[in-house]
KOLPAMAR-761331 format. One record per residue (C-alpha): residue number from 1; residue in one letter; y negated, z negated, x. Coordinates in pm, whole numbers, plus 50000, padded with zeros to 5 digits. Each point is the difference from the previous one (the first is absolute). Last residue first. Layout:
N
{node NUM, a, {Y, Z, X}}
...
END
This chain:
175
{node 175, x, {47140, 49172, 50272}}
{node 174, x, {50192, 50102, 49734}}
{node 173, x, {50330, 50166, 50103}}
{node 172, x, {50200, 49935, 50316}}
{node 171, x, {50267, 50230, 50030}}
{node 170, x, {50332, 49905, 50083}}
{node 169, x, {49902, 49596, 49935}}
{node 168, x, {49764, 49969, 49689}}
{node 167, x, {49669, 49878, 49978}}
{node 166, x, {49807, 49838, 49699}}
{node 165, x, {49942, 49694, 50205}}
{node 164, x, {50151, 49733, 49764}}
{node 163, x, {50301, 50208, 49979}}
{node 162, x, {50118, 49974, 50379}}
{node 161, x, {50013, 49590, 50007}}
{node 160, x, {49723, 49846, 50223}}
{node 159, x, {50166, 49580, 50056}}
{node 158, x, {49767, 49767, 49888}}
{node 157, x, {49805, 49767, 50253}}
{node 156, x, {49976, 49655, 49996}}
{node 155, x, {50285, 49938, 50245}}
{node 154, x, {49696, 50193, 50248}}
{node 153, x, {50197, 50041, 50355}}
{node 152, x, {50395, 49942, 49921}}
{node 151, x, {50107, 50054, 50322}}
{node 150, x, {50288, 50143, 50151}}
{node 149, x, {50204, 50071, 50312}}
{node 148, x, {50402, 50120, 50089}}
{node 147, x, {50073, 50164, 49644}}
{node 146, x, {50325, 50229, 50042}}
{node 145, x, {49873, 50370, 49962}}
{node 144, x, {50195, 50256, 49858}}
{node 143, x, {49849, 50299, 50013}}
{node 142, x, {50038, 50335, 49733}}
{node 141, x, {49932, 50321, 50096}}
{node 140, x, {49829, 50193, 49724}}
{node 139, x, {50042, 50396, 49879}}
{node 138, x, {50334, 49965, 49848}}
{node 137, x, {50336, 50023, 50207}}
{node 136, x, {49960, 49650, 50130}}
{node 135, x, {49951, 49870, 50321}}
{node 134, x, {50081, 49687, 50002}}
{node 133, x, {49888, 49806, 50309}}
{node 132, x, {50116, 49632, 50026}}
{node 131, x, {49885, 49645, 50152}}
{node 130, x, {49671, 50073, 50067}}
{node 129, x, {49789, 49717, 50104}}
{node 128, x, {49728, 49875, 49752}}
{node 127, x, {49707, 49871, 49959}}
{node 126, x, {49870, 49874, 49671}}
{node 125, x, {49675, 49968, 49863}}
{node 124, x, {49738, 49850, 49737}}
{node 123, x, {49712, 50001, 49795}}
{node 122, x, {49858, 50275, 50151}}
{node 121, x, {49700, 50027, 50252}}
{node 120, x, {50030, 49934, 50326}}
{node 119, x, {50243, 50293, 50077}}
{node 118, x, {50328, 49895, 50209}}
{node 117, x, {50073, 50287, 50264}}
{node 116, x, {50317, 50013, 50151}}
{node 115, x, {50030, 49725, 50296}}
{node 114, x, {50395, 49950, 49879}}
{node 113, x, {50029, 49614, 50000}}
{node 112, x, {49575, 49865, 49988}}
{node 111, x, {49862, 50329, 49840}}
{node 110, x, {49721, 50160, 50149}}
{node 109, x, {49677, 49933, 49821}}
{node 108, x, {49830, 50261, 49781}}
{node 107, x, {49644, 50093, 49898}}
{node 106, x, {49900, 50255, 49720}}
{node 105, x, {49848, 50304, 50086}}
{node 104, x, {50269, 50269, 49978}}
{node 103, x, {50203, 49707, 50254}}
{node 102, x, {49757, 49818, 50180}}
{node 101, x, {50032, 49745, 50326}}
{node 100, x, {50055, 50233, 50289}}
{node 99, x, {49958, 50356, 49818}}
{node 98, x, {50203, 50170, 49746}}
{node 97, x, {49915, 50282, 49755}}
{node 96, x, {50258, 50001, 49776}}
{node 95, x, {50153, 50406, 49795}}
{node 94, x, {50077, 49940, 49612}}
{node 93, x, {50030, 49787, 49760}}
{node 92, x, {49861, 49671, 50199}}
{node 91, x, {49643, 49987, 49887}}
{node 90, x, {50128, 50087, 49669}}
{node 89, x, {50170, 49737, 49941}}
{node 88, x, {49783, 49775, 50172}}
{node 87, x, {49739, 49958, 49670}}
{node 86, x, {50226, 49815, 49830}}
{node 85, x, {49998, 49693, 50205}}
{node 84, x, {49893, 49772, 49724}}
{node 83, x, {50287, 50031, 49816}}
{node 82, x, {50274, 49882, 50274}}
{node 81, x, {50102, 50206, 50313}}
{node 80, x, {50317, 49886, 50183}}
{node 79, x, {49966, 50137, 50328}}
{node 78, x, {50351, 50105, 50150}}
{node 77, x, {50064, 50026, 50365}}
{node 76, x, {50219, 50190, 50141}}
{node 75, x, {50262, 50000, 50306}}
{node 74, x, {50277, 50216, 50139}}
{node 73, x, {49709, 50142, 50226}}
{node 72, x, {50155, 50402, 49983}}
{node 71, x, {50122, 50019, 49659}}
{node 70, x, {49669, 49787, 49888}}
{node 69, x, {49769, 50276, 50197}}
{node 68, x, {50218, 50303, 49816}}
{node 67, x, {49986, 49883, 49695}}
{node 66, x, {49616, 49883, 50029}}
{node 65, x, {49918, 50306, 50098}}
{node 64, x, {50163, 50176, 49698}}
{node 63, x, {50227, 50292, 49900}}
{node 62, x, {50291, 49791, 49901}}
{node 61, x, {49772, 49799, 49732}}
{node 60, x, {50054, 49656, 50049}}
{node 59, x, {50242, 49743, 49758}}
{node 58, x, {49978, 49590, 50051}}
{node 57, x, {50271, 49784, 50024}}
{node 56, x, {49899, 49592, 50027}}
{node 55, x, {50234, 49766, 50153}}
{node 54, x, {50041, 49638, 50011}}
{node 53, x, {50347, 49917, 50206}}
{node 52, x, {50104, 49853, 49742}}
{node 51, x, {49795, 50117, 49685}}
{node 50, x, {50029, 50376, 50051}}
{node 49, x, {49870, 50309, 49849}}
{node 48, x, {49625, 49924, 49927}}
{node 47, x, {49875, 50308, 49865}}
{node 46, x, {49716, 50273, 50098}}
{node 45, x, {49933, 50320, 49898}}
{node 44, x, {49645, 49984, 49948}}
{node 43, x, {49846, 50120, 50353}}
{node 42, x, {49657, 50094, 50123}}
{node 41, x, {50037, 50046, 50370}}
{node 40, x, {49951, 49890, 50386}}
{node 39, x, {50062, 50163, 50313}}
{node 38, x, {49919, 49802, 50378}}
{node 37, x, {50041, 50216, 50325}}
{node 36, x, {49992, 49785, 50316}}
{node 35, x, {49890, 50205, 50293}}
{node 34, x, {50101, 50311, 50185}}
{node 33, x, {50083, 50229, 49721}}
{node 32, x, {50256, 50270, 49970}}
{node 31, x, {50348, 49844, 50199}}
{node 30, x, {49971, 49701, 49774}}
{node 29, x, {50223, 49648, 50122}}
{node 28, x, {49785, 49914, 50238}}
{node 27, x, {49693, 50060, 49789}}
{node 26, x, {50104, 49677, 49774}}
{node 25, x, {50072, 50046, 49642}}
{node 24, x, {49752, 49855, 49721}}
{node 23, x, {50083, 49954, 49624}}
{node 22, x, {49836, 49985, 49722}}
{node 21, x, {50095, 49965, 49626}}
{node 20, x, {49738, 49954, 49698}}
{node 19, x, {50087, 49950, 49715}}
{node 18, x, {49999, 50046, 49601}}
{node 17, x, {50162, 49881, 49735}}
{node 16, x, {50285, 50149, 49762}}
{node 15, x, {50126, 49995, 49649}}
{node 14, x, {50224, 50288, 49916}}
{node 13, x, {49829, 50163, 49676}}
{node 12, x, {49878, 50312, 50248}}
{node 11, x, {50367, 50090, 49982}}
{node 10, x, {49997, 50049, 49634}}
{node 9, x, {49641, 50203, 49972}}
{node 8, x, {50193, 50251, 50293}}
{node 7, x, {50228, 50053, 49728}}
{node 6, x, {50287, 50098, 50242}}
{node 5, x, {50187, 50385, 50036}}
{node 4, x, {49677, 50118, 50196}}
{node 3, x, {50070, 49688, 50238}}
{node 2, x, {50356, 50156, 50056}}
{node 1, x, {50333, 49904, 49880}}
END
């Protein structure tokens, strides 16, 4: 069955949130760059997939950065965003600008157990070692991470689910 064959309306009922994953891989280990490369994405396909060890599993498209950077590091970082951060989305849908302290303008520490990027805002964040690749025979990549580091920055905050931003994953519509 294809995505033509599937309500699209049906799919879009699957309740998701939305993140932000980074990673960063040293230079030794890239033959095309000569210093640390760090990739970061929007992502909504995320799921906690193991209590003991705790374990998250989150799904990136094939053809992506960040799918290639996380393959390489074997670490990510995920940046749980909660209502108020709304607005980084879209800063991180499509290409980063990086420099020292700023990722696409917002600033970012390095994480304490994997050193990928933790943004300063969000209401929380997990980072993770991967455990398992599956690469599926769809168009995402899915990583297993087992949680090494978190904090749970602003307990306050509300989680951002996917339909109270009038976007949808596989083609963002609204704005």
């Amino acid at each position: 069955m294809s995505v033509s064959e599937i309500q699209e309306d049906v799919l879009e009922k699957i309740t998701y949130g939305f993140y932000i994953v980074t990673t960063r891989v040293g230079s030794e280990e890239l033959s095309t760059r000569h210093k640390d490369y760090i990739a970061a994405g929007t992502v909504s396909w995320l799921m906690q997939s193991s209590f003991e060890p705790p374990m998250v599993t989150v799904a990136i498209q094939k053809d992506s950065d960040l799918n290639e950077t996380i393959g390489r590091s074997k670490v990510f970082a995920v940046n749980i965003l909660g209502k108020e951060d709304q607005p980084l989305i879209n800063d991180f849908a499509g290409d980063s600008e990086i420099d020292k302290t700023h990722i696409n303008g917002h600033k970012y520490l390095n994480g304490l157990k994997t050193g990928s990027p933790i943004l300063e805002r969000g209401l929380g964040y997990l980072e993770c070692e991967v455990e398992e690749i599956v690469d599926t025979q769809g168009d995402h990549v899915l990583f297993i991470g087992k949680i090494v580091n978190n904090e749970l920055k602003e307990p306050s905050y509300q989680p951002l689910h996917e339909w109270e931003t009038g976007k949808h994953y596989g083609g963002f519509s609204g704005s």
